[in-house]
TIVO-2410 file (N, C-alpha, C; in nm, 3 decimals):
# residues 83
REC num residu      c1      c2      c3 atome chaine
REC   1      X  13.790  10.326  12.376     N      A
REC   1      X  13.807  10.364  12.238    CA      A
REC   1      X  13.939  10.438  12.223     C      A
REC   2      X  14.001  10.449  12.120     N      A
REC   2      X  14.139  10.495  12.065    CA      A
REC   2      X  14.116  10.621  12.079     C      A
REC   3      X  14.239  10.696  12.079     N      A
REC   3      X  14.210  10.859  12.086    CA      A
REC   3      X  14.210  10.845  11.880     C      A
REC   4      X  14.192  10.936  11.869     N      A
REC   4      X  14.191  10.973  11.714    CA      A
REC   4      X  14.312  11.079  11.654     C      A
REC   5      X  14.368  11.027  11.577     N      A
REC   5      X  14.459  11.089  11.556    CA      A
REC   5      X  14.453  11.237  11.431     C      A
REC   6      X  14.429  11.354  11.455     N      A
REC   6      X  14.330  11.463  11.424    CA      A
REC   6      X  14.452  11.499  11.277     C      A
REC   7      X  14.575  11.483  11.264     N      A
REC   7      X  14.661  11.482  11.138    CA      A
REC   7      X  14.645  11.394  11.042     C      A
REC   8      X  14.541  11.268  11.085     N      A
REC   8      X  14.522  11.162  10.972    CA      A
REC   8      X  14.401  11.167  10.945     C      A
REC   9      X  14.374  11.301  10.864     N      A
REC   9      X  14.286  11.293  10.834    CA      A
REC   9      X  14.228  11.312  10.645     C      A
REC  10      X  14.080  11.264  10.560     N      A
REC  10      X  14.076  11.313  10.457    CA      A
REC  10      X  13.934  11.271  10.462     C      A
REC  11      X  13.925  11.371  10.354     N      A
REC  11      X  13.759  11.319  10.252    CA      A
REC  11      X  13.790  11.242  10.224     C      A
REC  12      X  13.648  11.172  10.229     N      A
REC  12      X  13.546  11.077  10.175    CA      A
REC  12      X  13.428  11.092  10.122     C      A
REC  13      X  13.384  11.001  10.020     N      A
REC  13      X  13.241  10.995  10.032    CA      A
REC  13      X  13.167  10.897  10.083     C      A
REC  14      X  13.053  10.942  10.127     N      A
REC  14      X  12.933  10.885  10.240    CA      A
REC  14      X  12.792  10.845  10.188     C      A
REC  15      X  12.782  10.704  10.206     N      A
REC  15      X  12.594  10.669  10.182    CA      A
REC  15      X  12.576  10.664  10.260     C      A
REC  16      X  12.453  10.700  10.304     N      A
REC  16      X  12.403  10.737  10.492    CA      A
REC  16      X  12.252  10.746  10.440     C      A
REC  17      X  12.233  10.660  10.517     N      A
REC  17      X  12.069  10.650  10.534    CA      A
REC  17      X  12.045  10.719  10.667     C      A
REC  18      X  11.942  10.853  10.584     N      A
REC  18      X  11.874  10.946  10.725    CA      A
REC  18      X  11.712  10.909  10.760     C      A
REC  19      X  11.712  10.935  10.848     N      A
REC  19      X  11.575  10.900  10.914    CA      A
REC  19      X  11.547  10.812  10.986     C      A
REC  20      X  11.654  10.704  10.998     N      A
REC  20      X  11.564  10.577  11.031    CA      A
REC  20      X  11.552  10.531  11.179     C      A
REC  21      X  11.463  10.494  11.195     N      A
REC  21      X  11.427  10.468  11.359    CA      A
REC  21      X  11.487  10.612  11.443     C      A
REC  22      X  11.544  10.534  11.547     N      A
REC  22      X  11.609  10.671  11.654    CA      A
REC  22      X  11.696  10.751  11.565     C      A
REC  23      X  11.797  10.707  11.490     N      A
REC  23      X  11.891  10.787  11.459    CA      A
REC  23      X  11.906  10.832  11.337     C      A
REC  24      X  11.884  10.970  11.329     N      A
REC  24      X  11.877  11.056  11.227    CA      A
REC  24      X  11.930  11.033  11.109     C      A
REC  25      X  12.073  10.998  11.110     N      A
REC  25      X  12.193  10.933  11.014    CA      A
REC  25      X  12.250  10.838  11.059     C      A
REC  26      X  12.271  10.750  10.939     N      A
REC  26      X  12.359  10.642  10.984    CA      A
REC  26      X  12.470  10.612  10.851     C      A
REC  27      X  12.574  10.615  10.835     N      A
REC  27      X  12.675  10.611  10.777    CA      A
REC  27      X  12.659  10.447  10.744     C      A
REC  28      X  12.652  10.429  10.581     N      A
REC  28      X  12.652  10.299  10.582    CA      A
REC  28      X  12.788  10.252  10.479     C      A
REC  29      X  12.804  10.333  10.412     N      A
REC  29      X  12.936  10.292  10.334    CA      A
REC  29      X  13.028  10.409  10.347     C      A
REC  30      X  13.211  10.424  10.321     N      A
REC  30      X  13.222  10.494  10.250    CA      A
REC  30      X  13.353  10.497  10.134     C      A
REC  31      X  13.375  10.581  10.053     N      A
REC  31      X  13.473  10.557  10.018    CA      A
REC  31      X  13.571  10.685   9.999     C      A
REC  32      X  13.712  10.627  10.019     N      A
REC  32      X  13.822  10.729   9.971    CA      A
REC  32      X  13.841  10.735   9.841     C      A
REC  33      X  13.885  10.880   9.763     N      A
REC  33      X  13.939  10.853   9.612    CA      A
REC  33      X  14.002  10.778   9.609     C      A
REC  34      X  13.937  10.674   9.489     N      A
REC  34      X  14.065  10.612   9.391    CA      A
REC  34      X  14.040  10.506   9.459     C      A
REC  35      X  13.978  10.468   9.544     N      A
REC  35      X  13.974  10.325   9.631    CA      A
REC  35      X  13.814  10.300   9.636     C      A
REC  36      X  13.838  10.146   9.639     N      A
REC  36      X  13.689  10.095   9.667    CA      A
REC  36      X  13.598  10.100   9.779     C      A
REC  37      X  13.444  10.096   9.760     N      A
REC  37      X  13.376  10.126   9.887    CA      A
REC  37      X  13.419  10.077  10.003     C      A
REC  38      X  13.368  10.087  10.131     N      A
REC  38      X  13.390  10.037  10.235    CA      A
REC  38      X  13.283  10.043  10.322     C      A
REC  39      X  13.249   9.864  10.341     N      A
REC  39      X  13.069   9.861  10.435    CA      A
REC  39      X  13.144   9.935  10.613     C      A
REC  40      X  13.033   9.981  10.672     N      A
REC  40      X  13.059  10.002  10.801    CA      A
REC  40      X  12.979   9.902  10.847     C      A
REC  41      X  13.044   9.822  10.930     N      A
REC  41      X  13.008   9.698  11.038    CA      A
REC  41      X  12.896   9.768  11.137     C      A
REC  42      X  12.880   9.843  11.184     N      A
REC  42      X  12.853   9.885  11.335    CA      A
REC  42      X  12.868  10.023  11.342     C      A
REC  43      X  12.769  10.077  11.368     N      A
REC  43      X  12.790  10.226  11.454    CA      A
REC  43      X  12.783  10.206  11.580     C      A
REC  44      X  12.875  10.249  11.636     N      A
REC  44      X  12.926  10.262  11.749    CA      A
REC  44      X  12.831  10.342  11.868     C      A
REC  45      X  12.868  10.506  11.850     N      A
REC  45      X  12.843  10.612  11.888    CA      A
REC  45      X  12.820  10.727  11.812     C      A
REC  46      X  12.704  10.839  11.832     N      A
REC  46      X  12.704  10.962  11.770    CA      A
REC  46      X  12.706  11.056  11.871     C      A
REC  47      X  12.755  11.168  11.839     N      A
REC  47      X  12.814  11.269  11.925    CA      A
REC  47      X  12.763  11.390  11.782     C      A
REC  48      X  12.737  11.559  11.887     N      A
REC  48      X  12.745  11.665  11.811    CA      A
REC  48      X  12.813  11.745  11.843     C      A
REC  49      X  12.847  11.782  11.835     N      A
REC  49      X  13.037  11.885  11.839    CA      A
REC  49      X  12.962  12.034  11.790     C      A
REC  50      X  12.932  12.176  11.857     N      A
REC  50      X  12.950  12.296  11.781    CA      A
REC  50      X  13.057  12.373  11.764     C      A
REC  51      X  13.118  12.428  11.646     N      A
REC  51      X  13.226  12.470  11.672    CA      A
REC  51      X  13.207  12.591  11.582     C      A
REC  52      X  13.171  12.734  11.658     N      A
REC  52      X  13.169  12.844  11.580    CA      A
REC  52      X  13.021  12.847  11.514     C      A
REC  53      X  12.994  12.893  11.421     N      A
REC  53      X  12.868  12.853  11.326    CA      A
REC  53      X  12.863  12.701  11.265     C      A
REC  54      X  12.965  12.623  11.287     N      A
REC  54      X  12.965  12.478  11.243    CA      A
REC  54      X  12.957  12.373  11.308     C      A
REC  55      X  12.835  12.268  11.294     N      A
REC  55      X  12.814  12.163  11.402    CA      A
REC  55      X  12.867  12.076  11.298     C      A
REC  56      X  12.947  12.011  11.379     N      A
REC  56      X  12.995  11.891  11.337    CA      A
REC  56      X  12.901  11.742  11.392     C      A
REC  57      X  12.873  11.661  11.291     N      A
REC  57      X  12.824  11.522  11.361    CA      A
REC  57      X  12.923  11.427  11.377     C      A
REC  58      X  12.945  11.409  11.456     N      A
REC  58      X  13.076  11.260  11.453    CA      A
REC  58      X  12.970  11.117  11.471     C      A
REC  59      X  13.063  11.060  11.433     N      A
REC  59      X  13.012  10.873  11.410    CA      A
REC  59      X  13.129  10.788  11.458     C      A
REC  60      X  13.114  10.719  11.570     N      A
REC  60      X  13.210  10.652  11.601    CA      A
REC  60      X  13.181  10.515  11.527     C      A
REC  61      X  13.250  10.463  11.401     N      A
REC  61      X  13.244  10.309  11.374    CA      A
REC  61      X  13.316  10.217  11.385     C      A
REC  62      X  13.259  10.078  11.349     N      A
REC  62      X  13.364  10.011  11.384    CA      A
REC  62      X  13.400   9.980  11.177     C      A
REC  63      X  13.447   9.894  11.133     N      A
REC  63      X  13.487   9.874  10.992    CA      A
REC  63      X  13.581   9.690  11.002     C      A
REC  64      X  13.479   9.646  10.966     N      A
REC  64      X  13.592   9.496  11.060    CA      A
REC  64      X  13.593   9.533  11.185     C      A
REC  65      X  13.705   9.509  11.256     N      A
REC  65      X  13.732   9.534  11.351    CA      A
REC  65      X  13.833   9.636  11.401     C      A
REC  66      X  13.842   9.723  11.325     N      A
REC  66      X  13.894   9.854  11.319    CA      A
REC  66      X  13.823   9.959  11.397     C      A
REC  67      X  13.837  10.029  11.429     N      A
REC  67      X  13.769  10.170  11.505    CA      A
REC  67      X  13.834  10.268  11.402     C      A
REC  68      X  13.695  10.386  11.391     N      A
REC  68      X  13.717  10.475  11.314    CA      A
REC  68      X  13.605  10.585  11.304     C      A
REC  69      X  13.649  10.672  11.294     N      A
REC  69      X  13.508  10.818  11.296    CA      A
REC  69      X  13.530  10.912  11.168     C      A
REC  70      X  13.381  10.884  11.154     N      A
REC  70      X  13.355  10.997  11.042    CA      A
REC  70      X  13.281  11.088  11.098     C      A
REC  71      X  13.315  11.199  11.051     N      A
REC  71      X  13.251  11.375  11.146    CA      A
REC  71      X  13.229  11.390  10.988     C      A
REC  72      X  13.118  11.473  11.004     N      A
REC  72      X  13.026  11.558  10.865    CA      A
REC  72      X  12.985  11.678  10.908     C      A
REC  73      X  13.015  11.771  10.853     N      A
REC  73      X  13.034  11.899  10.840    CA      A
REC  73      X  12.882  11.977  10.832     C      A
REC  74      X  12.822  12.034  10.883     N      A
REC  74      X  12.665  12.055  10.840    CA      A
REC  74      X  12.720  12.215  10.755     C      A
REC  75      X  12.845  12.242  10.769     N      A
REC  75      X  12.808  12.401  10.676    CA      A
REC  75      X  12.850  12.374  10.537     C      A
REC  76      X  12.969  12.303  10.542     N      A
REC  76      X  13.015  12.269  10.376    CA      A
REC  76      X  12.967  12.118  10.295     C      A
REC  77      X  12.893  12.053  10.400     N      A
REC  77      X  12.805  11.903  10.375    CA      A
REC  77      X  12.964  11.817  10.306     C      A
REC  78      X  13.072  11.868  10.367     N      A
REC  78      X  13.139  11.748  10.373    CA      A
REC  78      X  13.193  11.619  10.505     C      A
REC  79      X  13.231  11.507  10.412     N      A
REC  79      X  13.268  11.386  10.536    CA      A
REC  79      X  13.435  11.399  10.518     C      A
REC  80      X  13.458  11.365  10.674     N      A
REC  80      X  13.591  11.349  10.688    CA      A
REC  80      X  13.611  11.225  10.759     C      A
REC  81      X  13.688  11.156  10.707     N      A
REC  81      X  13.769  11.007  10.776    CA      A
REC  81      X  13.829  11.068  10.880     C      A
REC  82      X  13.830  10.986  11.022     N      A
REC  82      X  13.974  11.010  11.103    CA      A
REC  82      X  14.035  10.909  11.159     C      A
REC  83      X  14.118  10.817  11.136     N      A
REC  83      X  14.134  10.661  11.127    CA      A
REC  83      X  14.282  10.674  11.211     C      A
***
């Protein structure tokens, strides 16, 4: 997998279906302002990151055939792209 480049980063918004089967969340669309949705092909990998009082969830996806991670914030319930 690509390293991620941690300066290219922004909000988004996220439809994520929680609960289902094994995995708690699953990121199914998302979109940047001003631009149209975007299906996620494939989840990849999930990972939990703590950092301070803030756990981060990361999502490794794929998008086509692109690689790309969205991390969600559990203190401010925001998503961040990192492409």
């Amino acid at each position: 997998m690509k390293n991620f480049n941690k300066n290219k980063t922004e909000k988004v918004e996220v439809m994520a279906l929680f609960g289902y089967q094994m995995t708690p969340c699953q990121p199914l669309t998302f979109r940047k302002e001003g631009e149209a949705e975007v299906e996620v092909t494939e989840l990849l990998r999930t990972q939990i990151r703590f950092v301070g009082q803030t756990t981060l969830h990361i999502f490794d996806i794929l998008v086509g055939r692109e690689k790309m991670r969205l991390e969600f914030n559990s203190v401010d319930l925001s998503w961040t792209l990192l492409a």
